[in-house]
C-alpha positions, 0 to 999 in steps of 0.5 A: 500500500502506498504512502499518501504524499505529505503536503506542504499545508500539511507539513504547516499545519502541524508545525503550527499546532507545535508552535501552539503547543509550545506557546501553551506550556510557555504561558502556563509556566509563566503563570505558575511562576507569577502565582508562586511569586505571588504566594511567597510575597504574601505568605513568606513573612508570616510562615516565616515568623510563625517558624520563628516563634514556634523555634522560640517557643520550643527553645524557651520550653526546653531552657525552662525544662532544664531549669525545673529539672535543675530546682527540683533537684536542688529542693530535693536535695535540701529536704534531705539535709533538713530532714538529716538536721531534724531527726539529729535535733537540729530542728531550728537549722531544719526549719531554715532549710525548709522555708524556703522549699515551702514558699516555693509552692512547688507541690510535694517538696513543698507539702512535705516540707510544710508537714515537716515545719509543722512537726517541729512547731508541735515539738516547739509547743506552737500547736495552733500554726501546726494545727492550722497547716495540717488543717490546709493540707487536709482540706486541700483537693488539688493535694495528692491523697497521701499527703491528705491522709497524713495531714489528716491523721497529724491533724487529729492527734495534735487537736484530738482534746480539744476537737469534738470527737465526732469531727474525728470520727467522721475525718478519719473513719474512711482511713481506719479500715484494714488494708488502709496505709493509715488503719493503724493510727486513724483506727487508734485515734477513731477508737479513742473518740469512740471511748470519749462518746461513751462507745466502748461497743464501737471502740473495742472491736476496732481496737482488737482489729488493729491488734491482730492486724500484721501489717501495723507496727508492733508496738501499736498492736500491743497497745490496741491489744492491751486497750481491747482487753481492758474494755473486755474484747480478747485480741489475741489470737496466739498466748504464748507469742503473746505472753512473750511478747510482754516479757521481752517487748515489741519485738517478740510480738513482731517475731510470729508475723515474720515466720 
């Protein structure tokens, strides 16, 4: 089969179309460049500045990261000293140690170094600012529950002769429960408001409880076992670790728990 010969408006035509064709893409690249050009003389300034506070930002949350590590630690470091002073009887240089650590406001270090001032106020026979601060403890919802709960059981004990007995009662009955870090004590301080309500019924069942409890101290369930005796409830499981136990003290009782 033959060629069909290609004329000379053919040969034209297509060359014009390629020249079109040519022209097109010319145009459209110019505008995509125009409207780029566009773009970044609208938008660079502010991109850019928008980069530059979030760097900024992230720069200053990092140095003020380093600095909370860095003041955390130095707190953490002078409530040990002070903690170190006060158990070796220097409660006045303790006290110094800790104010600053309370004014800092900064959430455990402070809630323990006000819990710690205020047992050397109690030692000091300045039992209303103990008072006061345990009481703030207490009742303060954004503090972390143990601190709370030990606030409570410091704050009972140092107002329980002057306190109503039924204000102790209803603050540390959710604690004087077995299984509780604080059974031991808040149940003592609960059992001993019950006796002043004239509710032998009430203390002497709570008060053998805590005495047949393993996980409280020793020298607490000798106590709460010798008052439930006295009010007429037997505590004791075991006579003759028992009777050991009052011969050769606390520890003896302790020693039927650890076999």
């Amino acid at each position: 089969m033959a060629l069909t010969p290609t004329s000379d408006s053919d040969r034209k035509a297509r060359r014009g179309q390629a020249e079109q064709d040519v022209l097109m893409r010319e145009v459209d690249e110019a505008v995509r460049k125009d409207r780029m050009d566009h773009a970044v003389r609208n938008y660079a300034l502010p991109i850019g500045a928008a980069v530059l506070v979030l760097l900024l930002a992230l720069g200053g949350w990092l140095w003020w990261q380093s600095h909370q590590d860095g003041a955390m630690e130095t707190r953490s470091e002078a409530l040990v000293t002070a903690f170190d002073e006060l158990q070796g009887g220097s409660a006045d240089s303790a006290a110094e140690k800790l104010a600053p650590i309370v004014e800092s406001g900064d959430g455990a270090a402070a809630l323990s170094a006000s819990i710690a001032q205020s047992g050397i106020a109690l030692r000091q026979q300045r039992r209303g600012d103990a008072i006061a601060v345990f009481r703030r403890i207490a009742d303060d919802a954004d503090a972390p529950r143990p601190y709370r709960d030990l606030a409570a059981v410091r704050l009972s004990a140092a107002e329980f002769e002057s306190a109503q007995p039924q204000a102790i009662v209803d603050r540390l009955k959710p604690l004087a429960v077995p299984g509780n870090p604080w059974f031991g004590s808040a149940g003592e301080l609960v059992a001993m408001a019950y006796l002043k309500q004239n509710k032998p019924e009430l203390a002497g069942p709570l008060l053998a409880q805590i005495a047949r409890d393993e996980a409280v101290p020793a020298t607490l369930r000798a106590r709460t076992r010798q008052l439930a005796g006295l009010l007429g409830y037997d505590a004791v499981d075991d006579v003759n670790a028992t009777l050991a136990a009052m011969r050769n003290g606390p520890a003896a009782a302790a020693a039927p728990a650890a076999r």
